[in-house]
Residue, then its C-alpha position, 0 to 999 in steps of 0.5 A: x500500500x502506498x504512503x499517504x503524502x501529508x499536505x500542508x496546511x499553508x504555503x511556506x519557504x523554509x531556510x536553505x540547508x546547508x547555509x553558508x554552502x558550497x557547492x550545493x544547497x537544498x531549499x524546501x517549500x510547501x504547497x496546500x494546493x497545486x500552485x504556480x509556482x515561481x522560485x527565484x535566486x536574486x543578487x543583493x541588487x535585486x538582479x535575478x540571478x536564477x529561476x529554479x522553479x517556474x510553474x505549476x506544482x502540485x500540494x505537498x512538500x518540495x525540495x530543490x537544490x541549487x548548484x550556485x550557478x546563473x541562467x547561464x549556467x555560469x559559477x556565481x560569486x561568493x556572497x549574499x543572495x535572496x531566494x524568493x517565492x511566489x505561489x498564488x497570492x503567497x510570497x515569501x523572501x530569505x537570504x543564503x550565503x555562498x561561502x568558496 
C-alpha cells in the first residue's frame, strides 16, 4: 500500500540547508494546493540571478537544490543572495550565503 503524502496546511519557504554552502544547497517549500509556482535566486541588487522553479506544482512538500550557478549556467560569486517565492497570492523572501 502506498504512503499517504501529508499536505500542508499553508504555503511556506523554509531556510536553505546547508547555509553558508558550497557547492550545493537544498531549499524546501510547501504547497496546500497545486500552485504556480515561481522560485527565484536574486543578487543583493535585486538582479535575478536564477529561476529554479517556474510553474505549476502540485500540494505537498518540495525540495530543490541549487548548484550556485546563473541562467547561464555560469559559477556565481561568493556572497549574499535572496531566494524568493511566489505561489498564488503567497510570497515569501530569505537570504543564503555562498561561502568558496
Amino acid at each position: 500500500m502506498a504512503e499517504l503524502e501529508i499536505i500542508p496546511s499553508a504555503f511556506s519557504l523554509s531556510q536553505n540547508y546547508p547555509n553558508p554552502f558550497n557547492p550545493t544547497t537544498v531549499i524546501n517549500y510547501q504547497l496546500p494546493m497545486t500552485s504556480d509556482v515561481k522560485l527565484s535566486i536574486y543578487n543583493t541588487a535585486g538582479q535575478l540571478v536564477r529561476t529554479l522553479v517556474n510553474g505549476e506544482m502540485p500540494a505537498g512538500s518540495h525540495a530543490i537544490t541549487w548548484d550556485a550557478t546563473g541562467n547561464s549556467g555560469q559559477r556565481v560569486a561568493s556572497g549574499v543572495y535572496l531566494y524568493v517565492i511566489r505561489a498564488g497570492e503567497f510570497t515569501s523572501q530569505k537570504k543564503l550565503i555562498l561561502m568558496k
